[in-house]
C-alpha positions as protocol buffer text, in pm:
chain_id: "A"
residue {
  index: 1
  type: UNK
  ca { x: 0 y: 0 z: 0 }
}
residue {
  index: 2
  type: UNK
  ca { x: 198 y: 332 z: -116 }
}
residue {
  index: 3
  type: UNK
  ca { x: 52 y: 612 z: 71 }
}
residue {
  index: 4
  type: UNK
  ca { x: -368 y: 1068 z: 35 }
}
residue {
  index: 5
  type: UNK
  ca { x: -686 y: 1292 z: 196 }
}
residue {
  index: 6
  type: UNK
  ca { x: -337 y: 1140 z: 529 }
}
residue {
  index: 7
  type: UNK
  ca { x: -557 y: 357 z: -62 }
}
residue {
  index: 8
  type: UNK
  ca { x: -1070 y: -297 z: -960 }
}
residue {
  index: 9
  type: UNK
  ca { x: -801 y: -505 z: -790 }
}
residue {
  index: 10
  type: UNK
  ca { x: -734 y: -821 z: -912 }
}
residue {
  index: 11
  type: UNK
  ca { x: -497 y: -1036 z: -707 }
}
residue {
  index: 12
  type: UNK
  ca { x: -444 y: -1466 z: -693 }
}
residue {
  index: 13
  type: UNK
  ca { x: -461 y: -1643 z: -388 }
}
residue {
  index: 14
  type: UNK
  ca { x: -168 y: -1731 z: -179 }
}
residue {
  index: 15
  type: UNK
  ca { x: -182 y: -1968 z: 156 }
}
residue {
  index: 16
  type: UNK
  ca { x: 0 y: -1802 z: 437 }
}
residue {
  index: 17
  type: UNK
  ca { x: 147 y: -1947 z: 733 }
}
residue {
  index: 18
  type: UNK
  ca { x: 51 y: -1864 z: 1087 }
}
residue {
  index: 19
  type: UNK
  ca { x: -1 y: -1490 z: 1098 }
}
residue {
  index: 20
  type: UNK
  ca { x: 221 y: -1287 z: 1302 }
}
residue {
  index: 21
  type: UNK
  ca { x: 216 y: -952 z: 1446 }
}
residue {
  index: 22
  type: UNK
  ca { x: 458 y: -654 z: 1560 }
}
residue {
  index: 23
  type: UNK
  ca { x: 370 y: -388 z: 1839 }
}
residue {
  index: 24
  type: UNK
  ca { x: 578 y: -146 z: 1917 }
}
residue {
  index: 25
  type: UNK
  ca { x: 381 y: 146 z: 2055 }
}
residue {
  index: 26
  type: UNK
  ca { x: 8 y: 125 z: 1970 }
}
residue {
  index: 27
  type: UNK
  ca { x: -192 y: -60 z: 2294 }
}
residue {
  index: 28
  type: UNK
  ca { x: -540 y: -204 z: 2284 }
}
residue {
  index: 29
  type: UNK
  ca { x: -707 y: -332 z: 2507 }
}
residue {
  index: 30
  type: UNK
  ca { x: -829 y: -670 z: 2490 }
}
residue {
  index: 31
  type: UNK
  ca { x: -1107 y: -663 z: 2757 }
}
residue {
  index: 32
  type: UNK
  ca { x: -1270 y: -428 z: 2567 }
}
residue {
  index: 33
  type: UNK
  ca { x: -1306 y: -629 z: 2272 }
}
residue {
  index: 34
  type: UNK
  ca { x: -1052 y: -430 z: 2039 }
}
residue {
  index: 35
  type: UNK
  ca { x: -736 y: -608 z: 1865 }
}
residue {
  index: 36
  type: UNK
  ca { x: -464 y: -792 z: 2055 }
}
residue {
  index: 37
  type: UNK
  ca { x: -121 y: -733 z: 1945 }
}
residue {
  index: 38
  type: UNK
  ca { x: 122 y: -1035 z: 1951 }
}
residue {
  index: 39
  type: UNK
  ca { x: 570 y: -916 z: 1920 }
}
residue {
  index: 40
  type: UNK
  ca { x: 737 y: -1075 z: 1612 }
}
residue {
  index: 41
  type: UNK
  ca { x: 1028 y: -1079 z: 1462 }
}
residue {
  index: 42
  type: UNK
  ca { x: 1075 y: -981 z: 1105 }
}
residue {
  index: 43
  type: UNK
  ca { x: 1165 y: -1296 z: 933 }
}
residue {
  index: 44
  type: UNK
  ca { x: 857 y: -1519 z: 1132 }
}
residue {
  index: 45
  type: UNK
  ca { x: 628 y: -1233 z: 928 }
}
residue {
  index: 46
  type: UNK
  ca { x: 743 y: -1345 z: 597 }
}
residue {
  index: 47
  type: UNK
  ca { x: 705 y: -1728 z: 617 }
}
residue {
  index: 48
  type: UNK
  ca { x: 418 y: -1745 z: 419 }
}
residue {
  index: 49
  type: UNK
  ca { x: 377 y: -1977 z: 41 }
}
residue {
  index: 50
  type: UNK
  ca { x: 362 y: -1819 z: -231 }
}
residue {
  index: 51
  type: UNK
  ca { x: 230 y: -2012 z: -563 }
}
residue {
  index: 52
  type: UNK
  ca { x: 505 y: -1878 z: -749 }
}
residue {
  index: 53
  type: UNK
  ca { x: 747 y: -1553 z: -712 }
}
residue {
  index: 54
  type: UNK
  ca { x: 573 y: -1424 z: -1072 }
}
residue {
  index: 55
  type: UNK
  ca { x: 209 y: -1392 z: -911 }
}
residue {
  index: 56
  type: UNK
  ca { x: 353 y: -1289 z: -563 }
}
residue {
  index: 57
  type: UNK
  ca { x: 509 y: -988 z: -727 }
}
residue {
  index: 58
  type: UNK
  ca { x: 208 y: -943 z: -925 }
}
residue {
  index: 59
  type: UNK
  ca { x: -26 y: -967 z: -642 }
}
residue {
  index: 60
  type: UNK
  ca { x: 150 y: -667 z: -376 }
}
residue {
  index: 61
  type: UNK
  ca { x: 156 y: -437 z: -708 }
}
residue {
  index: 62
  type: UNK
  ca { x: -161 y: -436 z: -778 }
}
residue {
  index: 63
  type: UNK
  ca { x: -271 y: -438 z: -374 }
}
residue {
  index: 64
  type: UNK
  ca { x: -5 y: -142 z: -322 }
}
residue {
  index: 65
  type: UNK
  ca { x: -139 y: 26 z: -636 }
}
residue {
  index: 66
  type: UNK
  ca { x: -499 y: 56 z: -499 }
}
residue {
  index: 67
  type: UNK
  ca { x: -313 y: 179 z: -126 }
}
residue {
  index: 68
  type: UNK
  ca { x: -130 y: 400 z: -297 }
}
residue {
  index: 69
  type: UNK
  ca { x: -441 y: 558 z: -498 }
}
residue {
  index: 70
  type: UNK
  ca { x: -637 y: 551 z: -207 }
}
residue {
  index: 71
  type: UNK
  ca { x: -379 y: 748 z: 34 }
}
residue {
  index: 72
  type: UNK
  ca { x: -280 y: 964 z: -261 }
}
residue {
  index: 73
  type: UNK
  ca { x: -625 y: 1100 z: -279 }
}
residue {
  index: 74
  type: UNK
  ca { x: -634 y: 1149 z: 104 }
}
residue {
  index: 75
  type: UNK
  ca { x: -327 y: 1364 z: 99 }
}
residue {
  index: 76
  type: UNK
  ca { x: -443 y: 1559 z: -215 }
}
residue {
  index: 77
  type: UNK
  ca { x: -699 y: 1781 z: -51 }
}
residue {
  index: 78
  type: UNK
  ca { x: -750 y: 2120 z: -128 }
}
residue {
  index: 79
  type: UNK
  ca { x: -868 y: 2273 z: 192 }
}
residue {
  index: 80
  type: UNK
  ca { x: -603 y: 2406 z: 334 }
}
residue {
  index: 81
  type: UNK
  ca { x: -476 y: 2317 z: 679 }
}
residue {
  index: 82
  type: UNK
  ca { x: -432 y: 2555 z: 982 }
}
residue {
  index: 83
  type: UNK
  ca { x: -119 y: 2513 z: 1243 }
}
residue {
  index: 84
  type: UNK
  ca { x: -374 y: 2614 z: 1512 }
}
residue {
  index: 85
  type: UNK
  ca { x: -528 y: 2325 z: 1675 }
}
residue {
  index: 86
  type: UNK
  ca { x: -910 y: 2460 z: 1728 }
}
residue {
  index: 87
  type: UNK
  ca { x: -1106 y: 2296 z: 2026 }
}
residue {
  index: 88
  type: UNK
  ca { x: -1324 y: 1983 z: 1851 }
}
residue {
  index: 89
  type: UNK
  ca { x: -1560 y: 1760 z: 1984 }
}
residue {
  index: 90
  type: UNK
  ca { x: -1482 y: 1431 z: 2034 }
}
residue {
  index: 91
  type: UNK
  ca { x: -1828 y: 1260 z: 1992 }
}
residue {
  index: 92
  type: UNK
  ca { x: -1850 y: 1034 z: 1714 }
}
residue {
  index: 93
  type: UNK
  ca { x: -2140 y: 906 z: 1498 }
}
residue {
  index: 94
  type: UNK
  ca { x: -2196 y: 630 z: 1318 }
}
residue {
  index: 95
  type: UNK
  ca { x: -2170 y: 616 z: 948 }
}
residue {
  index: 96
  type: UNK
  ca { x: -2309 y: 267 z: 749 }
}
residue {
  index: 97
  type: UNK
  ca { x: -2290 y: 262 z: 370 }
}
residue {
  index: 98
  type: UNK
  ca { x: -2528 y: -11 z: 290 }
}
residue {
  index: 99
  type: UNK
  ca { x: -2472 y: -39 z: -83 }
}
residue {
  index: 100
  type: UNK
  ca { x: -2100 y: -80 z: 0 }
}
residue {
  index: 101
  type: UNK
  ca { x: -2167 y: -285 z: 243 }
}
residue {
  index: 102
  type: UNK
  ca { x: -1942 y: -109 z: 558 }
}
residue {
  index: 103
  type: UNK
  ca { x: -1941 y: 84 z: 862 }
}
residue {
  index: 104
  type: UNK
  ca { x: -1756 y: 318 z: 1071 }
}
residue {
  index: 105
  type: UNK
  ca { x: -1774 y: 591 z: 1346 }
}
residue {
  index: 106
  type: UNK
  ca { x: -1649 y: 921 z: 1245 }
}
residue {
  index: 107
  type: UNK
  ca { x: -1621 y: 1267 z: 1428 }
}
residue {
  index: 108
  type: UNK
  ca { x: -1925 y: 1429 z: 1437 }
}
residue {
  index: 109
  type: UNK
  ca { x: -1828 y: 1744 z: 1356 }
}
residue {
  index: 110
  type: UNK
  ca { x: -1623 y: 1633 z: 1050 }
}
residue {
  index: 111
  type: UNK
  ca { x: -1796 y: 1705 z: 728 }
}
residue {
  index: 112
  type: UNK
  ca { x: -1865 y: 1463 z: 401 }
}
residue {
  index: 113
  type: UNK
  ca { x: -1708 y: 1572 z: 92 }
}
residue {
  index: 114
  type: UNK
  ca { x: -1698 y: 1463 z: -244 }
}
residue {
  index: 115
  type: UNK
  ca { x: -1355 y: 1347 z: -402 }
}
residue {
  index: 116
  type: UNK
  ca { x: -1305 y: 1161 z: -709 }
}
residue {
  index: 117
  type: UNK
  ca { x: -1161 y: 785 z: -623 }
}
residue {
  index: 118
  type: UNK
  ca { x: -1324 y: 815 z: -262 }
}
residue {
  index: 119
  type: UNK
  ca { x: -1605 y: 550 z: -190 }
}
residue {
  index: 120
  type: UNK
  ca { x: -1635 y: 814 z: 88 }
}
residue {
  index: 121
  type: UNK
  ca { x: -1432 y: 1113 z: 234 }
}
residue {
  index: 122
  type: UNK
  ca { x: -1469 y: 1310 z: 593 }
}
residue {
  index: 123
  type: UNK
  ca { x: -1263 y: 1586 z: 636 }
}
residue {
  index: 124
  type: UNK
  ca { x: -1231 y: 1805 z: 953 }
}
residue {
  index: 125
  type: UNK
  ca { x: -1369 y: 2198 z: 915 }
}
residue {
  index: 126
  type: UNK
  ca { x: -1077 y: 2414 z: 764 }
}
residue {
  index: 127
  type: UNK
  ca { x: -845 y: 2124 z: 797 }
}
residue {
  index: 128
  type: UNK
  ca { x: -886 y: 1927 z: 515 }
}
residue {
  index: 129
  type: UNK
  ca { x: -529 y: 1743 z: 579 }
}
residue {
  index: 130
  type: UNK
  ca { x: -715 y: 1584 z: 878 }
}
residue {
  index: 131
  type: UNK
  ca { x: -934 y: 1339 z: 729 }
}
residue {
  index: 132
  type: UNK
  ca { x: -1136 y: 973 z: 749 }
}
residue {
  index: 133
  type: UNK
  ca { x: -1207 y: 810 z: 377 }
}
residue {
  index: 134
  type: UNK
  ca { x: -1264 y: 480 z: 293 }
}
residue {
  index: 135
  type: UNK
  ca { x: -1226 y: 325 z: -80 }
}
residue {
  index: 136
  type: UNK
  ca { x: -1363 y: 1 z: -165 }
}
residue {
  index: 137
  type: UNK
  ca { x: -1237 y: -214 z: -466 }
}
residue {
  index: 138
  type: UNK
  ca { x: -1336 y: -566 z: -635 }
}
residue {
  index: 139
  type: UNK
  ca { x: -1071 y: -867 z: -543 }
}
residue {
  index: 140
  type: UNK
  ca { x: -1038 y: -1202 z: -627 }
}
residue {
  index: 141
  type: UNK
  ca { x: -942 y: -1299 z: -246 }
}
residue {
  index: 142
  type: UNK
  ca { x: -1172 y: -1475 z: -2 }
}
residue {
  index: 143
  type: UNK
  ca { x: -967 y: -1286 z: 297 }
}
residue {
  index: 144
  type: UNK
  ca { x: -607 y: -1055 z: 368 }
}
residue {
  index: 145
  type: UNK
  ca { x: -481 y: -1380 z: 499 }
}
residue {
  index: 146
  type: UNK
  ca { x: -469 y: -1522 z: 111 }
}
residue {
  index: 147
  type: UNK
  ca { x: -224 y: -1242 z: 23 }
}
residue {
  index: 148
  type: UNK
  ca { x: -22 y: -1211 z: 364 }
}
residue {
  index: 149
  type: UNK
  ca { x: 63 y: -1089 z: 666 }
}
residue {
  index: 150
  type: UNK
  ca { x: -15 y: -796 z: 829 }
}
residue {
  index: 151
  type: UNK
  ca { x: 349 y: -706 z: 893 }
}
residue {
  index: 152
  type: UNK
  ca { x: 413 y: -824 z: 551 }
}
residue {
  index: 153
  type: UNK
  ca { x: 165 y: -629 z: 461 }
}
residue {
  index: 154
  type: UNK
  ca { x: 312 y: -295 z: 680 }
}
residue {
  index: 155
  type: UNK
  ca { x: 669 y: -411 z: 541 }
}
residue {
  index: 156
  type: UNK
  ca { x: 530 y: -315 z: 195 }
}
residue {
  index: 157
  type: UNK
  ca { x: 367 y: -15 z: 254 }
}
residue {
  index: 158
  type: UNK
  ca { x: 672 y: 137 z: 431 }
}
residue {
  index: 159
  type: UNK
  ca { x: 903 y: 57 z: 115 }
}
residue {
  index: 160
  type: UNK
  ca { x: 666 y: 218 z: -95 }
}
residue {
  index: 161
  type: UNK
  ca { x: 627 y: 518 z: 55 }
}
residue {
  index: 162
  type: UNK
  ca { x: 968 y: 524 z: 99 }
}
residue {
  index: 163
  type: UNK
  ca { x: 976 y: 557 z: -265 }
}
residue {
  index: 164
  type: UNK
  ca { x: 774 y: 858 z: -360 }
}
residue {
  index: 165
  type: UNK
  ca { x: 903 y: 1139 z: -430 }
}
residue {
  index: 166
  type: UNK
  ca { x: 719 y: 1357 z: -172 }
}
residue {
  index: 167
  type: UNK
  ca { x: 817 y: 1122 z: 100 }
}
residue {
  index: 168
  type: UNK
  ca { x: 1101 y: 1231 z: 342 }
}
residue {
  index: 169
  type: UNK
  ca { x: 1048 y: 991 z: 642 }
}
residue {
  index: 170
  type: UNK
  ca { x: 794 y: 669 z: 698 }
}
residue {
  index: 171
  type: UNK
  ca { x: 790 y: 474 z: 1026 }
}
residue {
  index: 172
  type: UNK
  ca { x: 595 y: 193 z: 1149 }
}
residue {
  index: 173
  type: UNK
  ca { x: 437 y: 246 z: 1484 }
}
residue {
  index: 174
  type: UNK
  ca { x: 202 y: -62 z: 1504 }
}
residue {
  index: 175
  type: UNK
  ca { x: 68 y: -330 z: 1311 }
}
residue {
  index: 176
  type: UNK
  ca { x: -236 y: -598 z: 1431 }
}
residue {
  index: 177
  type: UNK
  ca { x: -515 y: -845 z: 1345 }
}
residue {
  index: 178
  type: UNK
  ca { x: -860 y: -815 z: 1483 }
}
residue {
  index: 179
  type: UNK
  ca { x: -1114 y: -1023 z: 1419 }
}
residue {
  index: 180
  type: UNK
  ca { x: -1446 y: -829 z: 1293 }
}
residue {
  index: 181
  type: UNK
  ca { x: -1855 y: -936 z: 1233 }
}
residue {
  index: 182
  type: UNK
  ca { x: -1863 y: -1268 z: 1208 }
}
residue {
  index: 183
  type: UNK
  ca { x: -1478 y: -1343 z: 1214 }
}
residue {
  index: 184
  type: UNK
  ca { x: -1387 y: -1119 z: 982 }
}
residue {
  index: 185
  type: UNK
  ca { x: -1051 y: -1119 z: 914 }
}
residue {
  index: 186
  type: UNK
  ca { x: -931 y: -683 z: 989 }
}
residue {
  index: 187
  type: UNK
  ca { x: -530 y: -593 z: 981 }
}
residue {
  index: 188
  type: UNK
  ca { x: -464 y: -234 z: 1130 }
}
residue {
  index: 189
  type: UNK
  ca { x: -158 y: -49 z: 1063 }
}
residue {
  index: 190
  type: UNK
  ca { x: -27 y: 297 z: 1248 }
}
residue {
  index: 191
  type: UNK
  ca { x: 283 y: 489 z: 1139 }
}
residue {
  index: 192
  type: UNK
  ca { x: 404 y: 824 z: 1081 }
}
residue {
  index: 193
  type: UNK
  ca { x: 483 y: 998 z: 756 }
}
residue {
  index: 194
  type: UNK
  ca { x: 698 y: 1321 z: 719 }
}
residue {
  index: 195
  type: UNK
  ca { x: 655 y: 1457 z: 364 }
}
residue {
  index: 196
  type: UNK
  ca { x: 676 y: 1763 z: 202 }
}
residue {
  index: 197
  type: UNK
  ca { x: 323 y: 1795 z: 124 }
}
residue {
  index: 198
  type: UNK
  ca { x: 174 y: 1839 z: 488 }
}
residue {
  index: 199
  type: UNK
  ca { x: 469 y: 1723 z: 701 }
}
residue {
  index: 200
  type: UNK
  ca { x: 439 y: 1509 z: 979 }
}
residue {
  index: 201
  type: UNK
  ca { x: 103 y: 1284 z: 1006 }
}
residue {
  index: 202
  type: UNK
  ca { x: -11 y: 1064 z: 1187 }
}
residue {
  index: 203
  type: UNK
  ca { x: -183 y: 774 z: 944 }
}
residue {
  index: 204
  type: UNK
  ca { x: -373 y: 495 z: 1099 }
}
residue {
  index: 205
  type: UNK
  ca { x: -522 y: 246 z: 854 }
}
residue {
  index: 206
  type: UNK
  ca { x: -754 y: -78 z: 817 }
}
residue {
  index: 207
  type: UNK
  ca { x: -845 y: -344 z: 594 }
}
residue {
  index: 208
  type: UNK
  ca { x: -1024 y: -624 z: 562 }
}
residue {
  index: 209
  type: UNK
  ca { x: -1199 y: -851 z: 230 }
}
residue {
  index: 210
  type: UNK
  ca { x: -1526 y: -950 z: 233 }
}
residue {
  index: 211
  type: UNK
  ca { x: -1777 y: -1027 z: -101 }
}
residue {
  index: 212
  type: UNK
  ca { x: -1452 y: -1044 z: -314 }
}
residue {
  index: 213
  type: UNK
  ca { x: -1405 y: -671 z: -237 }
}
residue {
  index: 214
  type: UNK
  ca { x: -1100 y: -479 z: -51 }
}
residue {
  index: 215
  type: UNK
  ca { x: -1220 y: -226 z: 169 }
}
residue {
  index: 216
  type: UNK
  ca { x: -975 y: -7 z: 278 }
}
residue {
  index: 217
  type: UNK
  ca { x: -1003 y: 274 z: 566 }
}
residue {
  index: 218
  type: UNK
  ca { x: -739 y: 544 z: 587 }
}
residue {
  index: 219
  type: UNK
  ca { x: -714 y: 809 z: 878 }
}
residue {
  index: 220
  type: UNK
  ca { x: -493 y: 1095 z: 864 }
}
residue {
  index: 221
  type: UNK
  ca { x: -408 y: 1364 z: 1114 }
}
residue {
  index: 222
  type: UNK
  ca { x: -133 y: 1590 z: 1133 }
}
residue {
  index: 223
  type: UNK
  ca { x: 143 y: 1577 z: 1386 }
}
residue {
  index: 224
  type: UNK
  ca { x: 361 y: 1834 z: 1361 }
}
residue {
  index: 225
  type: UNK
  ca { x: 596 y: 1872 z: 1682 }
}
residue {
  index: 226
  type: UNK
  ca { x: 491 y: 2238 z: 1668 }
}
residue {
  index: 227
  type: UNK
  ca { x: 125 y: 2126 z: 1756 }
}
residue {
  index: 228
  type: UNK
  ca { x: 162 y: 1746 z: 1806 }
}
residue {
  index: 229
  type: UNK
  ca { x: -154 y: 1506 z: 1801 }
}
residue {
  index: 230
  type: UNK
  ca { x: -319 y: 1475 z: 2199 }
}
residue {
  index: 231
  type: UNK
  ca { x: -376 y: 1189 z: 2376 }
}
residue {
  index: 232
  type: UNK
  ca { x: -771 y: 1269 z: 2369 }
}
residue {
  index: 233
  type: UNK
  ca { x: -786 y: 1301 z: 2004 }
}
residue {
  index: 234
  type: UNK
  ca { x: -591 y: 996 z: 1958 }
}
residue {
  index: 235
  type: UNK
  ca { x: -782 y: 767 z: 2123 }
}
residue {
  index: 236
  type: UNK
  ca { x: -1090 y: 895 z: 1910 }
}
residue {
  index: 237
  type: UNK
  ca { x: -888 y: 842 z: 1570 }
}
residue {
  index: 238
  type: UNK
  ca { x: -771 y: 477 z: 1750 }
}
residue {
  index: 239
  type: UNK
  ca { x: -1201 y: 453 z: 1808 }
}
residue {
  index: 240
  type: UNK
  ca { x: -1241 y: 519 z: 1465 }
}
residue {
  index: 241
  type: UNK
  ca { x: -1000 y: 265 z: 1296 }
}
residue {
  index: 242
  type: UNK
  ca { x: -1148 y: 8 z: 1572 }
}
residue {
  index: 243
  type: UNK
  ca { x: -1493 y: 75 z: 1414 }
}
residue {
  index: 244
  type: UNK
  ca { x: -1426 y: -18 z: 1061 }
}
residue {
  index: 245
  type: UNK
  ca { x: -1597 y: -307 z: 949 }
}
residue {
  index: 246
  type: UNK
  ca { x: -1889 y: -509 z: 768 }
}
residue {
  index: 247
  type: UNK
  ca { x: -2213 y: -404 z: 807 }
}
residue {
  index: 248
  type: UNK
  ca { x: -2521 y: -580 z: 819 }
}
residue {
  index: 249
  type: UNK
  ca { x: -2613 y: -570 z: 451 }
}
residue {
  index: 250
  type: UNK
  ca { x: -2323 y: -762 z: 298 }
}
């Protein structure tokens, strides 16, 4: 995934070996139902089979291209963004597409806007860098799992924005699994991103397959060390990403 306002798809199937997980900072809290993250070490994330080094390669371009569309289009908003932190609320609200077939909290004060490439944006008044959208594209994968790990997965999408032009700085702050309705099968990802089109942000994102369709939530929120993201509204935008998953429709 090569990271927007801050990811149809066609990929084989792959059998993975047990999935395995890195935490560094990020901690849920398992009593309250939200992820568990398990340590790892690097080389126990990539054990997984490939059918064949051809469609592997094949397969992560094609599921970084849609990450990287999806993230670009984040990042590319034009409302410009304010170094003042103005006092928010915290409440969220629930939003359910039901022809898409997912749901989500969001911030209730953040408002809907239209973007080309979005299945849906939010975007925080007169700070369009800080933003919740959600893109959903068609897949040949039953589940994530088919493809790879999560910290395979957050391997990837390090290297690749690593590679853009734009980028100056990408570090991985958490990766996990989390099972969602009905066992779906959700990897998270946090990290931060300095770049030269925003500067520092915070980006927490989720994904999961379901009905041969990728759905793919990205949160981004700047955090500059001139006004750096609070513990309050981080544990909203952690709320959020926790919240992403089917609805009852699909």
């Amino acid at each position: 995934m090569r990271a927007g306002a801050g990811g149809g798809l066609v990929l084989s199937s792959s059998s993975t070996s047990n999935t395995s997980l890195l935490h560094s900072s990020c901690k849920l809290n398992k009593q309250h139902g939200k992820p568990t993250l398990v340590s790892t070490t690097l080389s126990e994330s990539l054990q997984f089979q490939a059918v064949s080094t051809t469609k592997r390669k094949f397969n992560l371009s094609l599921l970084l291209g849609i990450a990287n569309t999806a993230i670009s289009l984040f990042f590319s908003t034009s409302t410009p963004a304010l170094d003042v932190k103005d006092e928010q609320s915290l409440e969220l609200k629930r939003y359910t597409d039901e022809k898409e077939g997912f749901t989500l909290l969001i911030p209730s004060s953040w408002i809907k806007v239209e973007k080309a490439g979005a299945t849906v944006l939010f975007e925080e008044m007169n700070k369009g860098i800080n933003n919740v959208g959600v893109v959903v594209s068609p897949v040949r994968l039953n589940s994530l799992g088919d493809f790879g790990t999560p910290q395979f997965v957050a391997d990837k999408l390090i290297q690749a924005e690593k590679h853009k032009e734009s980028t100056k700085d990408a570090e991985v702050i958490g990766v996990a699994e989390r099972s969602g309705h009905g066992g779906l099968q959700v990897y998270e990802f946090e990290y931060m991103l300095d770049s030269t089109r925003g500067g520092l942000k915070r980006i927490f994102s989720a994904a999961f397959v379901a009905s041969k369709k990728l759905y793919l939530l990205n949160i981004t929120y700047s955090d500059k060390p001139e006004n750096p993201l609070d513990t309050s509204t981080k544990i909203m935008l952690e709320q959020v990403l926790h919240s992403f998953d089917t609805s009852s429709s699909i």
